[in-house]
C-alpha positions as a Markdown table, in Angstrom:
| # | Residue | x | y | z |
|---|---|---|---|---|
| 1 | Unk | -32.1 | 4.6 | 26.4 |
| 2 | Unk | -31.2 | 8.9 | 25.8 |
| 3 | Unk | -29.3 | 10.0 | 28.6 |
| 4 | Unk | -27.2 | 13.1 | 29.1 |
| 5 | Unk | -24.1 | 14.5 | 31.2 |
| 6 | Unk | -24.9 | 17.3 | 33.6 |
| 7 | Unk | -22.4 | 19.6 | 35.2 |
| 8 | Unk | -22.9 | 21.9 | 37.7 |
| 9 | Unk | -21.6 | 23.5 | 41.1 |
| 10 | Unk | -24.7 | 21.8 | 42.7 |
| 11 | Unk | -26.5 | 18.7 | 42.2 |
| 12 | Unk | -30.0 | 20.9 | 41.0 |
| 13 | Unk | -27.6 | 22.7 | 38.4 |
| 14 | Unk | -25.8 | 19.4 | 37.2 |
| 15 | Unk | -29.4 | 17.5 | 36.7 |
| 16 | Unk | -31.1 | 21.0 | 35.3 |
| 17 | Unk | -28.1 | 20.9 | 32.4 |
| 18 | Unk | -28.6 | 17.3 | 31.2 |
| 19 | Unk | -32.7 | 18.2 | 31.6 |
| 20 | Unk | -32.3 | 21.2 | 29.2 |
| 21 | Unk | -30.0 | 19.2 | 26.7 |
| 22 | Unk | -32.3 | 16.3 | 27.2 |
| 23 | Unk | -35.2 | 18.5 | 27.1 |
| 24 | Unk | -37.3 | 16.4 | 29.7 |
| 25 | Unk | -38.5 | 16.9 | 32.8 |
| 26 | Unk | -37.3 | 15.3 | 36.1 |
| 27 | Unk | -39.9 | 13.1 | 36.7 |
| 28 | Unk | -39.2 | 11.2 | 33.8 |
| 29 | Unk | -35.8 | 10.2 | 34.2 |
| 30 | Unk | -33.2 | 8.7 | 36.4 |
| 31 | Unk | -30.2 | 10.9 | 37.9 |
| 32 | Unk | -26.8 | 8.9 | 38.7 |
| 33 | Unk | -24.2 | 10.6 | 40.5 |
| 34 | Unk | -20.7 | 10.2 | 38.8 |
| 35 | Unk | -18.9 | 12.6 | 40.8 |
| 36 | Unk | -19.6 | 15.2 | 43.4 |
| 37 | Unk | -16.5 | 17.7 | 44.7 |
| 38 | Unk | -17.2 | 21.2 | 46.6 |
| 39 | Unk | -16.5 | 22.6 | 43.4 |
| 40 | Unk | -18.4 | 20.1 | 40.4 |
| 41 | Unk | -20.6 | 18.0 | 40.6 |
| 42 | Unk | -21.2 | 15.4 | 37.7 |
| 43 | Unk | -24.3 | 13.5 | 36.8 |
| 44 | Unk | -25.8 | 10.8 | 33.9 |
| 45 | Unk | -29.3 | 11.4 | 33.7 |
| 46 | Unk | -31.3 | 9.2 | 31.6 |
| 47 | Unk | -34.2 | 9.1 | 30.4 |
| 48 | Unk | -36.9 | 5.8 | 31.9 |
| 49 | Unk | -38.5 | 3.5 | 29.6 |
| 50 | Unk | -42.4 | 5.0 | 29.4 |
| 51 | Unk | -43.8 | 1.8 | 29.2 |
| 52 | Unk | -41.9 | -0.1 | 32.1 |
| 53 | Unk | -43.4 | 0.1 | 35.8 |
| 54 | Unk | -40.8 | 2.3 | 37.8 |
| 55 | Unk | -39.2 | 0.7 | 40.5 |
| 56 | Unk | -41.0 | -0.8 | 43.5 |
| 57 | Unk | -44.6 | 0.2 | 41.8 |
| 58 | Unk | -45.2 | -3.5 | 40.1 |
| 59 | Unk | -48.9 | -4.2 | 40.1 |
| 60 | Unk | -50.6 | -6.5 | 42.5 |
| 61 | Unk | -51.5 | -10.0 | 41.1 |
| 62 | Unk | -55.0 | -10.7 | 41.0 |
| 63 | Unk | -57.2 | -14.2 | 41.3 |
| 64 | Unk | -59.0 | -13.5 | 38.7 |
């Protein structure tokens, strides 16, 4: 999977730096935290697998 380091002061300009190097938007991809100071914070954002079911939405079996 692409992913991307983000830094910023806050978390919206950390994720908005690895969104415009990834050049995706932020419903498509997952943000992990590395580090967070009152001065940086640091986050991986990568981009989710299109064709897997994001977490928590699997489909309900059916009797068919």
């Amino acid at each position: 999977m692409k992913s991307a380091e983000g830094r910023g002061r806050t978390l919206d300009e950390a994720v908005d730096a690895a969104l415009i190097e990834l050049q995706e938007s932020r419903r498509n991809v997952d943000v992990k935290i590395l580090s967070e100071t009152s001065e940086e914070t640091i986050v991986e954002v990568t981009i989710m697998d299109q064709g897997a079911p994001a977490l928590g939405m699997t489909p309900a079996p059916t009797n068919g």
